[in-house]
C-alpha positions as CSV (number, residue, x, y, z in Angstrom):
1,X,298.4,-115.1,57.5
2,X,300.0,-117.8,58.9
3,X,303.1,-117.2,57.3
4,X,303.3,-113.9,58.5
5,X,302.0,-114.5,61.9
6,X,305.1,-117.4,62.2
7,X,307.6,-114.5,60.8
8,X,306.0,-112.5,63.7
9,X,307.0,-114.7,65.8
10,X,310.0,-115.5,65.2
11,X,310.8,-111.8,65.2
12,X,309.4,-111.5,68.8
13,X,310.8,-114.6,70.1
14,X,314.5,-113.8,69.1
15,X,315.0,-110.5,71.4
16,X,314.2,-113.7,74.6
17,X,316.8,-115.7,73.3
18,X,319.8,-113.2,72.8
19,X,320.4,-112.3,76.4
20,X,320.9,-116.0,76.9
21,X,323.3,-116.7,74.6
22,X,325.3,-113.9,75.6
23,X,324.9,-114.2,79.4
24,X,326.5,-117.7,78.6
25,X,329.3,-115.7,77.0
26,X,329.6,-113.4,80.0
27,X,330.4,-117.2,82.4
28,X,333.4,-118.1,80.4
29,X,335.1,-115.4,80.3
30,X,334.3,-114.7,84.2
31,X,335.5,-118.3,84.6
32,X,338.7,-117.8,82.6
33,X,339.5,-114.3,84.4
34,X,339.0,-115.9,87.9
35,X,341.1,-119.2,86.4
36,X,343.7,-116.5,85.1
37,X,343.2,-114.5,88.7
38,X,343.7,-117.8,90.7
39,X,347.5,-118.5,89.0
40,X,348.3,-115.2,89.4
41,X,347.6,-115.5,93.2
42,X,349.7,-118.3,92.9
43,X,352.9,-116.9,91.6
44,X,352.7,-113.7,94.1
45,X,352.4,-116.5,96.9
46,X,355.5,-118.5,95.5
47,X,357.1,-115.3,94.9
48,X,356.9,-114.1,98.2
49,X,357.9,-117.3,99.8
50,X,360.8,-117.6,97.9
51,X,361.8,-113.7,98.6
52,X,361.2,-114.7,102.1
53,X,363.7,-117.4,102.3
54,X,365.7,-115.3,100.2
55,X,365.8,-112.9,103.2
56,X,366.5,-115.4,106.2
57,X,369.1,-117.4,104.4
58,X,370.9,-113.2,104.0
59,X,370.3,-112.5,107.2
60,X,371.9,-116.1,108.6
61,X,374.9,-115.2,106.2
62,X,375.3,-112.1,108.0
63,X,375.1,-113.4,111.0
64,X,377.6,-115.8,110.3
65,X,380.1,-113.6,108.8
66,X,382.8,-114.7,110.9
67,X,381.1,-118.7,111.5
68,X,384.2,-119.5,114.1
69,X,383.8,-116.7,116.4
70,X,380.2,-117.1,118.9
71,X,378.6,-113.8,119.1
72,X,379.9,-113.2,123.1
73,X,383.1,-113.1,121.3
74,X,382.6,-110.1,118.9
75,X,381.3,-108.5,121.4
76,X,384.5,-108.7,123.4
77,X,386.2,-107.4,120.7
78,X,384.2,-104.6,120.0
79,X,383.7,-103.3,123.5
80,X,387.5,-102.7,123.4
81,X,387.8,-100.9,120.3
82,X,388.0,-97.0,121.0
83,X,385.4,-95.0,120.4
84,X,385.7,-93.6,116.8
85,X,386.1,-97.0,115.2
86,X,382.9,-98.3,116.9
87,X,381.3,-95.9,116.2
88,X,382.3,-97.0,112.7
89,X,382.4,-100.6,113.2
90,X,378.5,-100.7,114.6
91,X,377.3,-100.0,111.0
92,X,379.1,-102.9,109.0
93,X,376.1,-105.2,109.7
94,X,372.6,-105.3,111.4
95,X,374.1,-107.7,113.9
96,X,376.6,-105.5,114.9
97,X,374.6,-102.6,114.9
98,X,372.2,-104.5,117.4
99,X,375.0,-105.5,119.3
100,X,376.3,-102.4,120.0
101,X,372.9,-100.8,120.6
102,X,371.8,-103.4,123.5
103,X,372.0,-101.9,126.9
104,X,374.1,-105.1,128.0
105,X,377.1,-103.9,125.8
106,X,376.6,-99.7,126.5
107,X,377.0,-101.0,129.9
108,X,380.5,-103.3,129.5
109,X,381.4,-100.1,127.4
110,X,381.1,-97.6,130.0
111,X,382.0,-99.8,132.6
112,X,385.9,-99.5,130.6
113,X,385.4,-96.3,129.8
114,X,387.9,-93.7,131.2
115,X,387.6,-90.5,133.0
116,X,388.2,-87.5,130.8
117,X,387.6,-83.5,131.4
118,X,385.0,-81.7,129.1
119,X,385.1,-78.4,128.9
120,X,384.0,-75.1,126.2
121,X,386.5,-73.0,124.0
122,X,386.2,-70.7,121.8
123,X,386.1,-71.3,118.2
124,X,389.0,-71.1,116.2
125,X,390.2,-70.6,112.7
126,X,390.5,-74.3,111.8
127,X,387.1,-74.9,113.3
128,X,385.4,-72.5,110.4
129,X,385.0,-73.8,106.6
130,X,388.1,-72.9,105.3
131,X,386.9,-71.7,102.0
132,X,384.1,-69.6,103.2
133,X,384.0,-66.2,101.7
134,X,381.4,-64.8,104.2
135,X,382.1,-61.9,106.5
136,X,381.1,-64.4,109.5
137,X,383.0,-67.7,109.1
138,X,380.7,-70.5,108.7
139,X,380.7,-74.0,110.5
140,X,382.3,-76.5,108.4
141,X,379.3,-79.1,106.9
142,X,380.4,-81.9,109.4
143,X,380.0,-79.7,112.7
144,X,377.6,-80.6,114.9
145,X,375.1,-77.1,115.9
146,X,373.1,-77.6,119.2
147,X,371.2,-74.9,117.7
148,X,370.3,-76.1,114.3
149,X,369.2,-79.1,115.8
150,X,366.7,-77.8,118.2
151,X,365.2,-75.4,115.5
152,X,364.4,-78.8,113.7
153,X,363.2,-80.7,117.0
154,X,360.8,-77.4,117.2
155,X,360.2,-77.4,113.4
156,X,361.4,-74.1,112.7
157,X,361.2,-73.2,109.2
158,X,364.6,-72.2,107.8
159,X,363.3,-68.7,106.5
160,X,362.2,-67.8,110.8
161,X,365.8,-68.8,112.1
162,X,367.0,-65.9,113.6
163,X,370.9,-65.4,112.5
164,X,373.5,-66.5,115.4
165,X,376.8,-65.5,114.9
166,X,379.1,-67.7,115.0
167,X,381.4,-66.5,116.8
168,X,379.7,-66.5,119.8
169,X,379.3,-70.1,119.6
170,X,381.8,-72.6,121.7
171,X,383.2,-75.8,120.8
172,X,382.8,-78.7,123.2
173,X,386.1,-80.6,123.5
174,X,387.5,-83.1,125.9
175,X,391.1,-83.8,127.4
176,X,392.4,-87.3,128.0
177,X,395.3,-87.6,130.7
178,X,397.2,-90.6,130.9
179,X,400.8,-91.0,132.6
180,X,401.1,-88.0,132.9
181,X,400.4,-86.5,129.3
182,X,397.2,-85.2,127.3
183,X,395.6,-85.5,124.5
184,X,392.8,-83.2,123.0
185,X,389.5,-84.2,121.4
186,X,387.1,-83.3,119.9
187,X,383.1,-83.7,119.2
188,X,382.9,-81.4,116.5
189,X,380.1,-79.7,118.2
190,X,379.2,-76.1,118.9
191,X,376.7,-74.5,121.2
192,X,376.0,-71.1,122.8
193,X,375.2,-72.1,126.2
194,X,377.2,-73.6,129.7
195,X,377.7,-77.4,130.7
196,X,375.7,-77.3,133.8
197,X,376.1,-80.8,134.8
198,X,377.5,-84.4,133.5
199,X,376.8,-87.9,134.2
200,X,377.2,-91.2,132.7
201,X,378.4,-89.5,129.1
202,X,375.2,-87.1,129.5
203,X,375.5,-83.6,129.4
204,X,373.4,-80.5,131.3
205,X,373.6,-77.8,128.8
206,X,371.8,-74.4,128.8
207,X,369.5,-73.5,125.8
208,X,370.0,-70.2,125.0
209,X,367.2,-70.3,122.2
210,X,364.6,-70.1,125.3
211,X,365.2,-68.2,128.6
212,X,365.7,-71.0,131.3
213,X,365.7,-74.2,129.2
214,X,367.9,-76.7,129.4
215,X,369.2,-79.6,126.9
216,X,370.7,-83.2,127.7
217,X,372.5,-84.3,125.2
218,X,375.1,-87.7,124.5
219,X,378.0,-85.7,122.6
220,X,379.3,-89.4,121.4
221,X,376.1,-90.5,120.1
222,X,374.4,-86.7,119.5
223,X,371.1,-87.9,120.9
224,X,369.5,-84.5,122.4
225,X,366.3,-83.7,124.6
226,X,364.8,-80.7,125.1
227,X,363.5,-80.5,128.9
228,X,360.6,-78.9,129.9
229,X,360.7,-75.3,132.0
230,X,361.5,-75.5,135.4
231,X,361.4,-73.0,138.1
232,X,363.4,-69.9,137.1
233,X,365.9,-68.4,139.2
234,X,369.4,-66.6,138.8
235,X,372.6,-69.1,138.2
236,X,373.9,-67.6,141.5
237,X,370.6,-69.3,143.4
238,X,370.4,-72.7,142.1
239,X,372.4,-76.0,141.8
240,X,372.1,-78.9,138.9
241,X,372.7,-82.0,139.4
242,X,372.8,-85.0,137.2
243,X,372.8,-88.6,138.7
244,X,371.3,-92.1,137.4
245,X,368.3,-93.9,139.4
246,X,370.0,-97.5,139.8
247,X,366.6,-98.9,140.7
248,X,365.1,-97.8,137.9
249,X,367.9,-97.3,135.4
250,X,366.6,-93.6,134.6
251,X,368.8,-90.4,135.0
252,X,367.1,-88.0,136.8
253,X,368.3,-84.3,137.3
254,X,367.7,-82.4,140.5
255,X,367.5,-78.6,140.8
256,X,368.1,-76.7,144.1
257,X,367.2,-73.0,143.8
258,X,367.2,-70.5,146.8
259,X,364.0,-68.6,147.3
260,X,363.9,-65.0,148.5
261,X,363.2,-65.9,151.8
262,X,366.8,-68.4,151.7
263,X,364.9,-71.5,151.6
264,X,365.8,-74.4,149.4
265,X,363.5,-75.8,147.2
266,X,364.2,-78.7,145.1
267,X,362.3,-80.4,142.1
268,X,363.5,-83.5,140.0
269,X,362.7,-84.5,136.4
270,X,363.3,-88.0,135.0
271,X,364.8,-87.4,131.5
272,X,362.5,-88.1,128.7
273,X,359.5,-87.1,131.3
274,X,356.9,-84.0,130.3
275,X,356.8,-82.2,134.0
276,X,359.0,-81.8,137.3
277,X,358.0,-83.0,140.3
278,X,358.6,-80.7,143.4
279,X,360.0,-82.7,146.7
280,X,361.0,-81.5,150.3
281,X,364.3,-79.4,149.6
282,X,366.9,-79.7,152.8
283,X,366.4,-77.9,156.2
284,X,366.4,-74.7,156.2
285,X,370.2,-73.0,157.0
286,X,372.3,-75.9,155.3
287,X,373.7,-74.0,152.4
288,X,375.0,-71.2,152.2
289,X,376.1,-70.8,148.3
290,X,375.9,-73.1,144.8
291,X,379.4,-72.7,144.1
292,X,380.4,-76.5,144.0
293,X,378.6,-78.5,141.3
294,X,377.4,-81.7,143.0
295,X,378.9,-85.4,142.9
296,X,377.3,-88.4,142.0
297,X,378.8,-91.0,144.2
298,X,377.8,-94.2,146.5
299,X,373.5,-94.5,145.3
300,X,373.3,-90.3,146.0
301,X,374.2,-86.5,145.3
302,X,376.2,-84.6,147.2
303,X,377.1,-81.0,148.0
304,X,380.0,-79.1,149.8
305,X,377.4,-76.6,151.1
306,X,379.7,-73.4,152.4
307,X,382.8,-71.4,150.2
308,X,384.8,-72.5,153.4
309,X,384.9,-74.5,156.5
310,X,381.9,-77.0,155.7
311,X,381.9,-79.2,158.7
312,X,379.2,-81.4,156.6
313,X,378.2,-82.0,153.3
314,X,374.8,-82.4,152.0
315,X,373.2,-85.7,150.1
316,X,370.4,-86.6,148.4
317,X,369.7,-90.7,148.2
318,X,368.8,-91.0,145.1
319,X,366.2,-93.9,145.1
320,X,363.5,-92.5,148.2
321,X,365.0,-88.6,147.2
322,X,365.6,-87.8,150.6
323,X,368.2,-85.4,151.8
324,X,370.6,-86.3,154.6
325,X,373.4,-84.0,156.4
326,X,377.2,-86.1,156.9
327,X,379.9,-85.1,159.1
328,X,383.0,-84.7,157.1
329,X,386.0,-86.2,159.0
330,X,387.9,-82.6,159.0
331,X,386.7,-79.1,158.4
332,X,386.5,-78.8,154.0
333,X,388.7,-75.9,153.4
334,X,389.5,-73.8,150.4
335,X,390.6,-75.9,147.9
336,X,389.3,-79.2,149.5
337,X,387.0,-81.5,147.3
338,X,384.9,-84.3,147.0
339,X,385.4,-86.6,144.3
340,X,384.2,-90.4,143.3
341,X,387.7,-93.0,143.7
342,X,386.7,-96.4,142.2
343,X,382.9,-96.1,143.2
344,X,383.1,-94.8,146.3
345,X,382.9,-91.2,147.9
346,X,386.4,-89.7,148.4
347,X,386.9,-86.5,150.3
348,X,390.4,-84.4,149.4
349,X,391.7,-82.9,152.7
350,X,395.0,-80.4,152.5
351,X,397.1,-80.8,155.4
352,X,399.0,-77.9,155.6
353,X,401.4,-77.4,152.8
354,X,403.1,-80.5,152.6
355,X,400.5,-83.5,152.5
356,X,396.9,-84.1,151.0
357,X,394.6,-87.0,153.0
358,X,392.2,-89.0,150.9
359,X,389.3,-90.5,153.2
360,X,386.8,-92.2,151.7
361,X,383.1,-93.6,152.5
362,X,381.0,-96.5,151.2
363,X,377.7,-95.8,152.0
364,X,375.5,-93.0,153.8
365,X,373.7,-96.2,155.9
366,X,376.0,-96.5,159.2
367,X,379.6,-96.3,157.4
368,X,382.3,-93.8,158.6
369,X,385.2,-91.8,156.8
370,X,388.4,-94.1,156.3
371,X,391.7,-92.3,155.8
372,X,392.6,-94.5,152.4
373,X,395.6,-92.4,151.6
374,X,398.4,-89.4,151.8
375,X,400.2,-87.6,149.4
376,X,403.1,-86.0,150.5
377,X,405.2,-84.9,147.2
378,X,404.5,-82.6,144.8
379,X,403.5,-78.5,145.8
380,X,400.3,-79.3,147.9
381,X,398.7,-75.9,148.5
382,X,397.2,-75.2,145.3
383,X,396.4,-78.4,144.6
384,X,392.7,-78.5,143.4
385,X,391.1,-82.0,143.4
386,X,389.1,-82.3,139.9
387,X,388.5,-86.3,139.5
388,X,389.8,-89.5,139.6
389,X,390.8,-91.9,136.8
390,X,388.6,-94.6,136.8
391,X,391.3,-97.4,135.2
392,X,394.6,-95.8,135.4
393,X,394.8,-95.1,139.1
394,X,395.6,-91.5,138.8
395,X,393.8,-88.5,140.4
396,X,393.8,-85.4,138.8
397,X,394.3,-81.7,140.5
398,X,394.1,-78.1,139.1
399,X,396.7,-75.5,140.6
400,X,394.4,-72.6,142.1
401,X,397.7,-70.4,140.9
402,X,398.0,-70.9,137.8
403,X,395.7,-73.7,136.3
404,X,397.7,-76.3,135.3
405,X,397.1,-79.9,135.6
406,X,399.1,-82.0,137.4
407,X,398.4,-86.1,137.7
408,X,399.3,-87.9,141.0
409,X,400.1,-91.6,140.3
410,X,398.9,-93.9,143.4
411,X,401.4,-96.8,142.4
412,X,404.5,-95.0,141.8
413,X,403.6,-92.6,144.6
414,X,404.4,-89.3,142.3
415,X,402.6,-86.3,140.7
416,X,403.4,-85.0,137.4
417,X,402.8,-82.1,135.9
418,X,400.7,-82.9,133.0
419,X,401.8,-81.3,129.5
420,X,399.2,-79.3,127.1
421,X,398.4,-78.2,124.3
422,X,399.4,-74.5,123.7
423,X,396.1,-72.7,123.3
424,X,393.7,-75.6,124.5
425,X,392.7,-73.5,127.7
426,X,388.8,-74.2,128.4
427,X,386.6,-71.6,129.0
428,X,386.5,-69.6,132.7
429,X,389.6,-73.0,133.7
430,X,386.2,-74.9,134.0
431,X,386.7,-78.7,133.7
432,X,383.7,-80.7,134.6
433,X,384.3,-84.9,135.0
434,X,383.1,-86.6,132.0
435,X,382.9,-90.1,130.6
436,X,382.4,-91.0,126.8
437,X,380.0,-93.5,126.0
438,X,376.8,-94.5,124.6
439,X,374.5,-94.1,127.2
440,X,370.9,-92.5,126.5
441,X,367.6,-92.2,128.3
């Protein structure tokens, strides 16, 4: 009995003492995994510090590509290279890139920037893929579409893209003038609506995708915005005008439209805002037509407000966006202009047939027209004032009779008639003042 009762237990005594022996089992391996866990920890850490150092002694390599030359100094040299090769030059390194990106150095750019003339043309032959087999010509792969891109900012799926035909697209080009003689270029960028308005390297273009939209886009750069709708009225009955806010460093684009009752209304949308914002248009009886797009000049915008004899223009201050009526100096006649001359509001004056007055103005606040200048060679009666050079010290004119362009020089005192490319006419003779840069919003 005993024996048995001692084998009994023992038999019910050894089911207690298992789990012990292997919870004891269960520690040391715990311990070794959190051990094993613990060195592992140990080499990410290390790893990650060493790849970090890794990384800033790269990045002070990079930044000391060229150790002898401070950073103001490349900066120097890039703001002087032309525009295609910094373009280029801005993706050798981050440094660069940020460099060229800061708004300190878009500024020094545009500041050297010349004038040019941007205009439409048609598309031609060379513009198409030249190996396309399709009945429509198609776009070569490295043209720009204003189109294609605003079916993506709208995320249009490819399949509910309504076909444009391409050849009622236009190509945006510019002209360079310079002693005299042009040179084309080119964006290699298409769109099927107007330029409406330019400023700063910004351009006003019309979206033809939506009735009454409009798009601002950086043809350097190809930075586009789709604006929000505005109040609709016919081209005819309203007025764009593109101007930067100095106080604010925003662009801001103003629309005049005539009602039926030949008020003016006016509303102004920052760029990059959601919604317009209507202000108090001009006294009633100012204008007359929209025919002359409106100058950015002297902290304002400005409008010749009659086709002939304007005793007055009209401005807008661009800071309190209040509009103000100035006294020109002589009655604006066909073919008389305003134009911006180094900064300052110029108006062009023909003097019968055989002189042109310049008189300028440097501010709205208490200043009067000075006669600055007279040009007195050259066939002056269908002169057209378009712009003025902003480094060269030439001004630009349009002949009324046949559109060519003809360069006055101030320091030699003599215009030339500048020489074109055969077949480079812009659409309608429309040139519009331009500046290429890398400005954005």
């Amino acid at each position: 009995m005993i024996n048995k009762f001692n084998h009994f237990e023992f038999a019910y005594a050894s089911p207690w003492t298992l789990p012990f022996t292997i919870s004891s089992s269960e520690n040391k391996i715990a311990k070794s995994m959190a051990d094993k866990s613990t060195s592992l920890l140990r080499v990410v850490q290390e790893r990650a510090i060493l790849k970090k150092e890794a990384e800033e002694e790269k990045k002070k390599q990079q930044e000391n590509l060229i150790p002898y030359l401070p950073r103001d100094c490349i900066s120097n040299i890039l703001v002087r290279l032309p525009l295609e090769s910094l373009q280029r030059s801005r993706l050798v390194c981050k440094p660069w890139y940020k460099t060229v990106n800061s708004p300190i150095f878009i500024d020094a750019h545009l500041s050297r920037s010349e004038n040019v003339l941007i205009f439409l043309n048609k598309l031609t032959k060379e513009t198409f893929h030249p190996f396309s087999t399709a009945s429509i010509p198609q776009e070569k792969p490295n043209t720009f579409s204003i189109e294609a891109r605003l079916f993506q900012l709208d995320a249009v799926p490819i399949f509910q893209q309504p076909l444009l035909d391409q050849r009622s697209k236009y190509q945006i080009q510019f002209m360079e003038i310079r002693d005299g003689k042009s040179k084309m270029g080119c964006f290699n960028a298409t769109c099927l609506g107007q330029i409406r308005a330019s400023c700063n390297g910004l351009i006003l273009l019309e979206n033809k995708l939506k009735k009454g939209r409009l798009v601002v886009l950086n043809p350097v750069t190809r930075k586009l915005i789709s604006l929000p709708l505005g109040t609709l009225y016919e081209p005819h009955d309203e007025s764009y005008g593109l101007v930067l806010c100095n106080s604010t460093s925003k662009h801001k684009l103003v629309h005049l439209f005539r009602d039926e009752m030949q008020y003016i209304g006016c509303e102004i949308l920052i760029i990059g805002a959601r919604s317009w914002k209507v202000v108090d248009g001009p006294s009633f009886g100012l204008f007359s037509w929209f025919g002359y797009n409106p100058l950015s000049a002297i902290g304002a915008l400005h409008w010749v407000p009659h086709v002939d004899r304007s005793e007055y223009i009209v401005s807008m201050t661009v800071d309190d966006e209040k509009f103000h009526k100035k006294w020109l100096p002589k009655i604006s006649r066909t073919g008389d202009a305003i134009v911006e001359m180094g900064g300052l509001l110029c108006f062009v004056s023909h003097e019968g047939a055989d002189r042109i007055d310049l008189w300028v103005l440097r501010s709205l606040c208490g200043e009067e027209w000075a006669k600055q200048y007279s040009i007195t060679v050259g066939c002056m009666m269908y002169m057209v004032p378009l712009c003025c050079s902003r480094i060269s010290g030439e001004m630009i004119f349009q002949s009324s009779k046949d559109s060519s362009l003809y360069a006055y020089d101030f320091q030699f005192e003599d215009m030339k008639k500048v020489e074109t490319k055969e077949g480079c006419i812009p659409l309608n003779d429309c040139y519009l003042p331009h500046v290429n840069s890398l400005v954005s919003w």
